[in-house]
TORMINU-679539 format. One line per field, with one value per atom (N, C-alpha, C): residue in one letter; x, z, y; residue number from 1; atom name. Coordinates in steps of 0.001 Angstrom, whole numbers. Layout:
<nodes>
res: [A  ...] .
c1: [X  ...] .
c3: [Z  ...] .
c2: [Y  ...] .
n: [NUM  ...] .
atom: [CA  ...] .
</nodes>
This chain:
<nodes>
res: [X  X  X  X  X  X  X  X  X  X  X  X  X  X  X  X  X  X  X  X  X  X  X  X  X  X  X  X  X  X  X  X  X  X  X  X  X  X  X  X  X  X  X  X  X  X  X  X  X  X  X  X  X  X  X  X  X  X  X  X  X  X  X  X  X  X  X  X  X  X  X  X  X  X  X  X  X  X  X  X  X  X  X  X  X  X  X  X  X  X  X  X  X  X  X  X  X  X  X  X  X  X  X  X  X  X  X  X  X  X  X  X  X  X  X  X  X  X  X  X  X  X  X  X  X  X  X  X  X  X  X  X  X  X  X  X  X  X  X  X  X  X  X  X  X  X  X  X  X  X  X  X  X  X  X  X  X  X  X  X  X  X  X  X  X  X  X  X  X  X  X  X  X  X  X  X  X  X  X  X  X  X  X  X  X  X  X  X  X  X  X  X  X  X  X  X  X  X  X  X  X  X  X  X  X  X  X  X  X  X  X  X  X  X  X  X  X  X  X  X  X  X  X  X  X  X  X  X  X  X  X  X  X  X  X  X  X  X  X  X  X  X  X  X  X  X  X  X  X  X  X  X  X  X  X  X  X  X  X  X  X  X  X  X  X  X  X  X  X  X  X  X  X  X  X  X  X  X  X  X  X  X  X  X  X  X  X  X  X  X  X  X  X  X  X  X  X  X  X  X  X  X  X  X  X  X  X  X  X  X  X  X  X  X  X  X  X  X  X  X  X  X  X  X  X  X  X  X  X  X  X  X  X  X  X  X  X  X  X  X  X  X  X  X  X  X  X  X] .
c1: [105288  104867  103828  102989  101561  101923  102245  102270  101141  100697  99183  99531  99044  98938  98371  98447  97737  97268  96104  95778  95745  96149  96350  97406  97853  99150  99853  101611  102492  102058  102530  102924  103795  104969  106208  105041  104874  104559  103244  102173  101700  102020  103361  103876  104923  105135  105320  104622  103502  102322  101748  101721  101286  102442  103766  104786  104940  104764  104364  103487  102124  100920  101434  101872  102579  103100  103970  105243  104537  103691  102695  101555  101013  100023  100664  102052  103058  103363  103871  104089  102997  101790  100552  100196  100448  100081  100639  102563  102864  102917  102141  101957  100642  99788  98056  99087  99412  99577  100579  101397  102064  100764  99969  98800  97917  97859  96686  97099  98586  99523  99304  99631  100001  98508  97173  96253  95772  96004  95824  96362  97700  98890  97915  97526  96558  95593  94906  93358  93953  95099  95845  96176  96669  97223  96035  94685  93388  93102  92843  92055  92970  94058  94668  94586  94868  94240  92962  91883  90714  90233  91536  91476  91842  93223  93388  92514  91933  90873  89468  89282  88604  88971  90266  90715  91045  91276  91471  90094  89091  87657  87547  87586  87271  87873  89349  90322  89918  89338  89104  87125  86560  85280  85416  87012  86739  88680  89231  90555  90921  90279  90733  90754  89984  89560  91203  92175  93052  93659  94029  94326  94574  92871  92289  91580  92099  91722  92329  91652  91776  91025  91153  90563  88961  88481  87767  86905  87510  86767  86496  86811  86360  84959  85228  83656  82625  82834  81850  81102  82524  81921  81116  81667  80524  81390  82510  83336  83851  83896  84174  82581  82286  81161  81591  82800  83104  84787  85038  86693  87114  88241  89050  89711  90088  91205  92195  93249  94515  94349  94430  94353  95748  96707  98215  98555  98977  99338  97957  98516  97638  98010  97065  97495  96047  96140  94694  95556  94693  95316  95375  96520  96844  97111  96112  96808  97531  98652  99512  99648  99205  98860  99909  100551  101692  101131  102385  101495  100466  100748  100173  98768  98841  97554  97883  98654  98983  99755  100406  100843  100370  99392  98801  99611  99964  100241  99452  99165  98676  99866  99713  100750  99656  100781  100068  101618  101202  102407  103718  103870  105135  105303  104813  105005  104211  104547  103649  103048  101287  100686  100446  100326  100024  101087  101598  102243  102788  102734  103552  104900] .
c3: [166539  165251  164659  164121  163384  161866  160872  160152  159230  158252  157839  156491  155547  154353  153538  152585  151953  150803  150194  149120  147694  146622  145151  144568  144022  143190  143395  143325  143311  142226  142066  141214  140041  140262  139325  138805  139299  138488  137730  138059  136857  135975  136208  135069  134259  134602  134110  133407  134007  133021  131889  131836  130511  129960  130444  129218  128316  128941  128514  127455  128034  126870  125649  126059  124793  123477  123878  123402  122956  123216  122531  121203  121663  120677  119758  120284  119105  117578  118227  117554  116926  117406  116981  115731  116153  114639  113560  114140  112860  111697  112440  111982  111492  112045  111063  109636  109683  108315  107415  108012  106690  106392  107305  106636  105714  105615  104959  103960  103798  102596  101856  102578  101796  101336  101789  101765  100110  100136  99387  97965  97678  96703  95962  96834  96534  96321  96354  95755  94260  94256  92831  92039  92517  91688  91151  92174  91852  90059  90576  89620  88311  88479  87095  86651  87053  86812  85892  86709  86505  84970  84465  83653  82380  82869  81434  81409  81823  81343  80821  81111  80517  78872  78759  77365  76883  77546  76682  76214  76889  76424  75205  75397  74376  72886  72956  72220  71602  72095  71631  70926  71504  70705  68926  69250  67898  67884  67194  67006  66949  65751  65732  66699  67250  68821  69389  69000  70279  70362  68805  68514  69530  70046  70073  71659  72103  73395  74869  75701  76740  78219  79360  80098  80123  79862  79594  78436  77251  75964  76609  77747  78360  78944  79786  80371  79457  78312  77771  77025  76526  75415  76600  78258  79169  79411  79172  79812  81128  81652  83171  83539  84550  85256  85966  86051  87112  85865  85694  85918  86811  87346  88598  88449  89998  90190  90911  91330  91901  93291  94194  95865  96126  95787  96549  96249  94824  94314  93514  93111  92253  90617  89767  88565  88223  86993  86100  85581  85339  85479  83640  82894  81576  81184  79850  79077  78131  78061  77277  76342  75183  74476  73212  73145  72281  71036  69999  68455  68206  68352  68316  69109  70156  71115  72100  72512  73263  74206  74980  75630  75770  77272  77552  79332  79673  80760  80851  82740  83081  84006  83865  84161  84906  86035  86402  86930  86194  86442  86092  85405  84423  85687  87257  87625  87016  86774  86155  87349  87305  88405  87672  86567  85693  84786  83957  85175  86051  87623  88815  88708] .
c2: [104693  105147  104205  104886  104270  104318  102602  102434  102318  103159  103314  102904  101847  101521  102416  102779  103741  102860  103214  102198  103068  102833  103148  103216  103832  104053  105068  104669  106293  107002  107833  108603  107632  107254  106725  105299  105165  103332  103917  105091  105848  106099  106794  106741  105724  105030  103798  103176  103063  102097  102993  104558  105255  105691  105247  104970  103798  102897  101559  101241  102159  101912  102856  103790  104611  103918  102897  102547  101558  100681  99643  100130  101433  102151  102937  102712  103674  102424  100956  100166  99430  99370  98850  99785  101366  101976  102114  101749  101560  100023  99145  97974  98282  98934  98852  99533  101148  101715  101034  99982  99075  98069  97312  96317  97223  98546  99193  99327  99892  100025  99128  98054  96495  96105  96146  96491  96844  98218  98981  98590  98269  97442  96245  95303  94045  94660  95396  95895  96434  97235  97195  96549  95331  94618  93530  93306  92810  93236  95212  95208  95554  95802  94882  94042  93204  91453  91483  92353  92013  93197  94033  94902  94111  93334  92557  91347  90826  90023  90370  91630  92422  92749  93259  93018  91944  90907  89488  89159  89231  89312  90151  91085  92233  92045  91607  91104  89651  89024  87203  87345  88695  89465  90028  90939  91433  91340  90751  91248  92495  92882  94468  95772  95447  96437  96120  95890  95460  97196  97602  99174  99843  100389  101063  100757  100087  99503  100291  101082  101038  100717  101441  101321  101840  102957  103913  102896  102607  102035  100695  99632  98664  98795  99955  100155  100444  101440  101595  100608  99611  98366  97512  97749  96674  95743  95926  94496  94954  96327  96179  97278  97347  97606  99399  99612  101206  100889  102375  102773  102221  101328  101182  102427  102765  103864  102947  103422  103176  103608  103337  102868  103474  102830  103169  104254  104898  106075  106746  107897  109110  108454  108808  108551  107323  107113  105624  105000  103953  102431  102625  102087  102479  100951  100753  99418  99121  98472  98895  97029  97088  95462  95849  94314  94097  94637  94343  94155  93341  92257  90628  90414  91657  91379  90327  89646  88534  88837  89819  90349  91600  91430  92985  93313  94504  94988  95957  96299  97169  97911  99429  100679  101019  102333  103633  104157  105559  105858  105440  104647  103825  102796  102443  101668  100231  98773  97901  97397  97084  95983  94701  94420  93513  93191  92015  91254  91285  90554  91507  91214] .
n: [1  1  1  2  2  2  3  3  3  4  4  4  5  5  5  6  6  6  7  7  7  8  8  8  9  9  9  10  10  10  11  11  11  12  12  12  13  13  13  14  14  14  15  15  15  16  16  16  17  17  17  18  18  18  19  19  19  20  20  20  21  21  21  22  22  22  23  23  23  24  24  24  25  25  25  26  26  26  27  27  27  28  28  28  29  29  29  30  30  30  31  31  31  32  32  32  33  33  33  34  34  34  35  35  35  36  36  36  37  37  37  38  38  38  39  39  39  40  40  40  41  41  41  42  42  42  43  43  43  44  44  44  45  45  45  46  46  46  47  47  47  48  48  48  49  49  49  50  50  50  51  51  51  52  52  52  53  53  53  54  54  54  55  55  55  56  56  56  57  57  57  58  58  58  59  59  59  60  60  60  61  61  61  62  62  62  63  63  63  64  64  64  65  65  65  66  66  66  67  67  67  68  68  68  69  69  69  70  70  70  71  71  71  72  72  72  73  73  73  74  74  74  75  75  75  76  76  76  77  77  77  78  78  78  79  79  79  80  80  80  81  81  81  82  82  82  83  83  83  84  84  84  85  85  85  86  86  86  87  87  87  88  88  88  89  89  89  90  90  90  91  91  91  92  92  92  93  93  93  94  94  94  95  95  95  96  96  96  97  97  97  98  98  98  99  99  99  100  100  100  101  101  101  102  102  102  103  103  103  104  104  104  105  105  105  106  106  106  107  107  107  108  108  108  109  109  109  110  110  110  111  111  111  112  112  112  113  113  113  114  114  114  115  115  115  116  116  116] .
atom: [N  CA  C  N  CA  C  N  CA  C  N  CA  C  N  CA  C  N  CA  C  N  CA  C  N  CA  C  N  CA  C  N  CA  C  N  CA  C  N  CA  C  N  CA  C  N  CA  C  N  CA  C  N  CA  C  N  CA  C  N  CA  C  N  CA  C  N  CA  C  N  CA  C  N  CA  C  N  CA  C  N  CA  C  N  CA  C  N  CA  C  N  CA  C  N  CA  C  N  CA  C  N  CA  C  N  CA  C  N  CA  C  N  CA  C  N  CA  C  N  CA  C  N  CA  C  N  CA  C  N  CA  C  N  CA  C  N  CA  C  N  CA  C  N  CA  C  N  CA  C  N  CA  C  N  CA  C  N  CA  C  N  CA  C  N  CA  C  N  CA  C  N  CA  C  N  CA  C  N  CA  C  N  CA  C  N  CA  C  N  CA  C  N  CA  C  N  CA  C  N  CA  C  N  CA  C  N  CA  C  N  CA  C  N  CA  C  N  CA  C  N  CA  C  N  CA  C  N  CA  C  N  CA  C  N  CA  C  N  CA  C  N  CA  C  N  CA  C  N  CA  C  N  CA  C  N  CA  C  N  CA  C  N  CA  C  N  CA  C  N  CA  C  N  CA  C  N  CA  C  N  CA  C  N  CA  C  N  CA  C  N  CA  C  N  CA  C  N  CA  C  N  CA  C  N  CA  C  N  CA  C  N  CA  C  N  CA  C  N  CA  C  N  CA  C  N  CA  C  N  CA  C  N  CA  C  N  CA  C  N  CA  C  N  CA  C  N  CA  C  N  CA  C  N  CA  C  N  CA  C  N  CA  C  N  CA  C  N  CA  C  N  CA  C  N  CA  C  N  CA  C  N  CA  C  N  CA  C  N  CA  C  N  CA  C  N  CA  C  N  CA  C  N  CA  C] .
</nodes>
């Protein structure tokens, strides 16, 4: 009998190795869509940040403006440059300033990004 090597791959270890890659591109994607999530959260919680300092500005300009102060009335007075929108969920970013003016939070959706 003539023992002849054959050269390439079975069948089974084919499929082996594109079960394998499966099971890697399965777990790789669910690690990108939690970094994008998480991602997305920090670009939120940014431009909160960057909303109430916008009204602490606006607020330390004219006291009385504190009223009457939102997101929308920021851009127009020129203390922010665009509306921010919200990245993670649906819904605008809402400011919500004490009596006193010294305590401002930012909402969306009754969830708070400001203070976190």
């Amino acid at each position: 009998m003539i023992n002849k090597k054959r050269k390439g791959f079975t069948l089974v270890e084919m499929i082996v190795v594109v079960t394998i890659l499966g099971v890697i591109s399965s777990i790789a994607l669910v690690k990108y869509g939690k970094v994008q999530e998480s991602a997305k959260m920090n670009a939120d919680y940014t431009n909160a940040a960057n909303i109430v300092t916008a009204a602490s500005m606006a607020i330390n300009d004219d006291e009385n403006i504190a009223e009457s102060l939102s997101v929308e009335s920021l851009k127009e007075k020129g203390y922010l440059s665009t509306v921010p929108v919200p990245q993670s969920t649906s819904g605008r970013f809402e400011l919500v300033i004490s009596d006193n003016g010294t305590d401002i939070s930012v909402n969306v959706n009754s969830k708070q990004f400001y203070p976190r």
